[in-house]
KOLZA-625681 format. One record per atom (N, C-alpha, C, CB): residue in three letters; x, y, z. Coordinates in steps of 0.2 Angstrom, whole numbers, plus 5000, padded with zeros to 4 digits. Glycine has a CB too. Layout:
N
ALAXYZ ...
//
This chain:
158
UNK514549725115 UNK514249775119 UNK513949835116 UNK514749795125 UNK513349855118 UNK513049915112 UNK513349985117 UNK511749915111 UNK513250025116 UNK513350095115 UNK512750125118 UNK513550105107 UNK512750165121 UNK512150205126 UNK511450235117 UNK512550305131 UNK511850255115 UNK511450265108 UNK511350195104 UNK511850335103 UNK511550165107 UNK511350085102 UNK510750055106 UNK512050015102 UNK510750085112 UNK510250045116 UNK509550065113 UNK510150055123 UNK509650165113 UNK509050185112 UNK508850155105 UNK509050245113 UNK509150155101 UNK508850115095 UNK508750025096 UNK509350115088 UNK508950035098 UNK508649935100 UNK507949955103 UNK509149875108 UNK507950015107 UNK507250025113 UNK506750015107 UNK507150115120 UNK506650065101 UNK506250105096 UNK506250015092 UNK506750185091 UNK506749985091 UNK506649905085 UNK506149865090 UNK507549845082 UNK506249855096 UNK505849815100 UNK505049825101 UNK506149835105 UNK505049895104 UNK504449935106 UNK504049975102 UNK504649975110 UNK504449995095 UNK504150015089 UNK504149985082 UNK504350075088 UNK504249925081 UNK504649885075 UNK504349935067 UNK504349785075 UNK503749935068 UNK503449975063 UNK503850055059 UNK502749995066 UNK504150085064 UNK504650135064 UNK505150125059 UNK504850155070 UNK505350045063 UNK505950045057 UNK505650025049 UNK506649985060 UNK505249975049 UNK504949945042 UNK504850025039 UNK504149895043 UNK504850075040 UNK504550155034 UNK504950175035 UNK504050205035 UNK505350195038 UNK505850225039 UNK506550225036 UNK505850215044 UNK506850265033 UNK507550245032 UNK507950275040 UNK507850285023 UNK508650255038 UNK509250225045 UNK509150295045 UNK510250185043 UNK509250345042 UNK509550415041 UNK508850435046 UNK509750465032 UNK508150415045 UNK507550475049 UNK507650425055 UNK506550495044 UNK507650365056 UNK507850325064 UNK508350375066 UNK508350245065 UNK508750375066 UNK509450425070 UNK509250505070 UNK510250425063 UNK508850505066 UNK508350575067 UNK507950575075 UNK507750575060 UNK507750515074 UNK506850505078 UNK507150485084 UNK506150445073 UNK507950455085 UNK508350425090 UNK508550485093 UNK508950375089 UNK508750535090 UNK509450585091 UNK509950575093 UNK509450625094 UNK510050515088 UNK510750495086 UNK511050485077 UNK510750425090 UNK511250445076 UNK511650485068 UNK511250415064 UNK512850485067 UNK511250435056 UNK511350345052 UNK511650315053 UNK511550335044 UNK512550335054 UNK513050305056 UNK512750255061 UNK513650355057 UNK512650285066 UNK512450245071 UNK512050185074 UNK512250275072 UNK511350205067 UNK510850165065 UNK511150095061 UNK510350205060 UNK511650125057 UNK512150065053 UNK512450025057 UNK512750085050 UNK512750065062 UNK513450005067 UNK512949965070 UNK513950045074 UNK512449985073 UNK511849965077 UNK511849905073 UNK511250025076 UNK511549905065 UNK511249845060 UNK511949795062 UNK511049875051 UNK512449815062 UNK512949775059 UNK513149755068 UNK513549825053 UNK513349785072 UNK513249745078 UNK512649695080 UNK513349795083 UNK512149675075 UNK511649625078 UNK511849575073 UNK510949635078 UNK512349605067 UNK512349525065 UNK512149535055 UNK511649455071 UNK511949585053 UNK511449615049 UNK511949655044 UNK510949665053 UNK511949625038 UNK512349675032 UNK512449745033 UNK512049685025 UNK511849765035 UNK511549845033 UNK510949835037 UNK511449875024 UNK510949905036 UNK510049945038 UNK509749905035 UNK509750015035 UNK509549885027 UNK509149855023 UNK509049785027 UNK509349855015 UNK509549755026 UNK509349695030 UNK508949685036 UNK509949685032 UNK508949725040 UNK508749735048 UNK507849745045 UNK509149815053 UNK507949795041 UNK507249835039 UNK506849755036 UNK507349915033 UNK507249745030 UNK506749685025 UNK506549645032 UNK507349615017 UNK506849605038 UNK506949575042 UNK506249585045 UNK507449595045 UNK506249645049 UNK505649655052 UNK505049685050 UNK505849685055 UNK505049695043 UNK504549725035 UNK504049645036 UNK505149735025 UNK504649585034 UNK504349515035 UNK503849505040 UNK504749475037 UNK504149515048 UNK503949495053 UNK503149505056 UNK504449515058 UNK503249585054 UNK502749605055 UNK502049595050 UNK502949665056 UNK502249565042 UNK501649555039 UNK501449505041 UNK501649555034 UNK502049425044 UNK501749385045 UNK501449385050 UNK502049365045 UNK501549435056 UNK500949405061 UNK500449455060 UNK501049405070 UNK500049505057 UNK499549545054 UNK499149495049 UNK499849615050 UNK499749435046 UNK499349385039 UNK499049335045 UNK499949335031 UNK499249325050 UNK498849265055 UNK498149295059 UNK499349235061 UNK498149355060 UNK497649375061 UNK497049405059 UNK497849395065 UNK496649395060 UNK495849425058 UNK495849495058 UNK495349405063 UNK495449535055 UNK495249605055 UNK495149615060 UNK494849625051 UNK494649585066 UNK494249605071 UNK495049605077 UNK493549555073 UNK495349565078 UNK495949545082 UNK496349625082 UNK496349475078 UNK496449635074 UNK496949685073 UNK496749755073 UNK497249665066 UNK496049755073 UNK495649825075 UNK495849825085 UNK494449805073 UNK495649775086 UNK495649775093 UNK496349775098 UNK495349715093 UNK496949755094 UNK497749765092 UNK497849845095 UNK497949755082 UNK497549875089 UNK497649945086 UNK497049985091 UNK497549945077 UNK496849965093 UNK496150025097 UNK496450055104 UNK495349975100 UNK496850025106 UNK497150075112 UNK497850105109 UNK497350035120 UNK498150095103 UNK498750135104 UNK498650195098 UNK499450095103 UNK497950175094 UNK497850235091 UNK497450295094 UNK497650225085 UNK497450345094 UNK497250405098 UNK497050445092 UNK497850435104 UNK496650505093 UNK496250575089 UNK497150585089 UNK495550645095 UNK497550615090 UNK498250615091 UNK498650615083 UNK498350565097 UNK498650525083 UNK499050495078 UNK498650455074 UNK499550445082 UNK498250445074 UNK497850415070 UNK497850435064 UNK497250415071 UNK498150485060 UNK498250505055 UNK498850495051 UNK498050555056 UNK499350505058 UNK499750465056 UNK499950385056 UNK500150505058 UNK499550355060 UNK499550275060 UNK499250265053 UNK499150245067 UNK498750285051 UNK498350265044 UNK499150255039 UNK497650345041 UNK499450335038 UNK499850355033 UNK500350305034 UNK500050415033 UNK500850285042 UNK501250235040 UNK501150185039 UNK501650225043 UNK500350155039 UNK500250075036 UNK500150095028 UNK499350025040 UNK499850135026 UNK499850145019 UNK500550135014 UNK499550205018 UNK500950155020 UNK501950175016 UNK502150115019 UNK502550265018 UNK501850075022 UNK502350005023 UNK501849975018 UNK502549965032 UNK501449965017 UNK500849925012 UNK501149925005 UNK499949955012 UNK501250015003 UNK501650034997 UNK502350004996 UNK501750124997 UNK502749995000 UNK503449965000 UNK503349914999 UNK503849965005 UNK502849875003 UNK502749795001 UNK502749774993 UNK502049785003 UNK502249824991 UNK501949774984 UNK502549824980 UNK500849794980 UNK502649864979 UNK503449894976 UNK504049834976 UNK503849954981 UNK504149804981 UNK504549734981 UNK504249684980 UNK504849704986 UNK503949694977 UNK503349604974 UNK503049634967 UNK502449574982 UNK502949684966 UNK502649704959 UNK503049644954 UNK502849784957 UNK502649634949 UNK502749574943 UNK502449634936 UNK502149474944 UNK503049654934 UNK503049714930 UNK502749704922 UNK503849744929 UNK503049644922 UNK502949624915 UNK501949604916 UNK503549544912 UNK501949574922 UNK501249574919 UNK500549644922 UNK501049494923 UNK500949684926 UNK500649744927 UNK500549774919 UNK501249804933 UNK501049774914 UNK501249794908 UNK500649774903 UNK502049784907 UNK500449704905 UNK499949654899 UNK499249694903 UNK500149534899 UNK499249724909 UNK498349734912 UNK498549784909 UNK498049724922 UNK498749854908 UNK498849914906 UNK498549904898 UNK499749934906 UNK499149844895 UNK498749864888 UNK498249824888 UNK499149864882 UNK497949794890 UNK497449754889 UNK496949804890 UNK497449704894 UNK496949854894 UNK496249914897 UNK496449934892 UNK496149974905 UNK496849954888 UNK496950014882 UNK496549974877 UNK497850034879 UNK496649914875 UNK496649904867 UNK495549864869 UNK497549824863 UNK495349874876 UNK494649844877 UNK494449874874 UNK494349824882 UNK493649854870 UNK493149904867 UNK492849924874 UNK492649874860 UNK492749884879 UNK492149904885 UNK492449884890 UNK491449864886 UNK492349904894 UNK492649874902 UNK492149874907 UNK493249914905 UNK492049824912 UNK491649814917 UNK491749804922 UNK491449784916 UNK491849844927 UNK491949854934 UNK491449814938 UNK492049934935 UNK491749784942 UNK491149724945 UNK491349754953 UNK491149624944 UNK490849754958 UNK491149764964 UNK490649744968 UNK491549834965 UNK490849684974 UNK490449644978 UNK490849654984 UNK490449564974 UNK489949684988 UNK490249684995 UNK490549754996 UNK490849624996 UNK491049735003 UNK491449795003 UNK491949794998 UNK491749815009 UNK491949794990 UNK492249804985 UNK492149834982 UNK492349774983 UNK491349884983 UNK490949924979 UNK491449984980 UNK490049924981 UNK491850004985 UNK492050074986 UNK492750084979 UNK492250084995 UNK492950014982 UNK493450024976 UNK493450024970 UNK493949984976 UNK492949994971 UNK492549984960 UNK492250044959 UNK491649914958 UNK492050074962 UNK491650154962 UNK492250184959 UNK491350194970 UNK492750204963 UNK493350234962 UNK493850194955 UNK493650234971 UNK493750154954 UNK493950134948 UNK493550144940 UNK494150064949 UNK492950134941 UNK492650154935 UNK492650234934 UNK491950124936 UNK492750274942 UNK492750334937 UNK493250344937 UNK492450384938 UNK493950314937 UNK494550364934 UNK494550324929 UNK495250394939 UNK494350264927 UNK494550224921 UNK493950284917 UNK494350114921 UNK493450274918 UNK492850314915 UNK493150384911 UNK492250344921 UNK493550414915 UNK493750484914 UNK494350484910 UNK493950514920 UNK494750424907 UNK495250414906 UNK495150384898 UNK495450394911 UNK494750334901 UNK494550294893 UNK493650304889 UNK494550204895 UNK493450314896 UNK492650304892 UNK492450244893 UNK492650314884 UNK491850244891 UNK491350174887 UNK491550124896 UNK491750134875 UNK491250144900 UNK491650104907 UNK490850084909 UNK492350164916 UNK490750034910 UNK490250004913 UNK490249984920 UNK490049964909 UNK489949984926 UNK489849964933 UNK489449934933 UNK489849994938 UNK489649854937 UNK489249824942 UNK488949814948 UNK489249804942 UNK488949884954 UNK489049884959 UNK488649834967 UNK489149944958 UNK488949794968 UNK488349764973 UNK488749764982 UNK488149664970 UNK488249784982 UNK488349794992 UNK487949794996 UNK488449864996 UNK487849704997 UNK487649674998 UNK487949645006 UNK487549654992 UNK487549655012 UNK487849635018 UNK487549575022 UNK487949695021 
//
C-alpha cells in the first residue's frame, strides 16, 4: 500500500515519465513536495533496487517508443503539450535526457582513436548532406578554429 506522498510520485512517473528520466530522486521529492527518501521507498516499494533502477527503466521505455515513431508523428506527439511557456524548457529536457543517453553508451576507446585521428590529419573534410549542412557548418568551424587547414563540403539539397 503506497503512502499519500507515494501516490503523488506515482501521479508524476505515470503522467510525466520524462521528469523522472532527467531528473535525480532528490529534485522529484523537490518537484513532489515530498523527500529523496521518499522518492527511494517509492522505487523500492514497486519492486526496484533504487531510484537508478526505476529511472534506467523508464530512460529505456521512452526511447523505445520515440525510436518507433517518425518525426512527423513525434512533432505532432509534442504540438499540444508544448506551449510559448515551456518550450524552452521542453527543448533543454530532451537535450539532457539525449546527453545521458550517449554518456551511457559512449565507447571511449574509440571516441579516443577519432580525437587523435583529427590531430595527427594533414586535411580534413567536412561533408554535410541535406539537413546535415547545419551541423557540418558548425563543425568545420570550430575544427577550423582549432586546427586549421578544414575544408567543407556543404550540400542542401531538398
Amino acid at each position: 500500500m503506497q503512502s499519500d506522498s507515494q501516490k503523488i510520485i506515482s501521479k508524476v512517473a505515470v503522467e510525466k515519465p520524462s521528469l523522472i528520466a532527467i531528473h535525480t530522486a532528490k529534485k522529484i521529492g523537490e518537484i513532489t513536495n515530498t523527500s529523496e527518501a521518499t522518492v527511494i521507498r517509492f522505487c523500492y516499494s514497486l519492486g526496484y533496487s533504487g531510484y537508478t533502477e526505476l529511472q534506467d527503466e523508464i530512460k529505456k521505455s521512452l526511447l523505445m517508443v520515440d525510436q518507433r515513431k517518425g518525426p512527423i508523428q513525434k512533432y505532432r506527439d509534442t504540438e499540444d503539450a508544448v506551449t510559448s511557456d515551456n518550450y524552452a524548457h521542453q527543448v533543454i529536457d530532451t537535450d539532457i535526457a539525449f546527453l545521458q543517453h550517449s554518456l551511457q553508451h559512449i565507447d571511449y576507446q574509440l571516441y579516443q582513436q577519432a580525437v587523435d585521428s583529427i590531430i595527427r590529419a594533414n586535411r580534413i573534410v567536412v561533408v554535410g548532406f541535406r539537413w546535415c549542412h547545419i551541423p557540418a557548418k558548425w563543425l568545420f568551424s570550430t575544427l577550423n578554429a582549432i586546427k586549421g587547414n578544414i575544408w567543407r563540403i556543404l550540400l542542401n539539397l531538398v
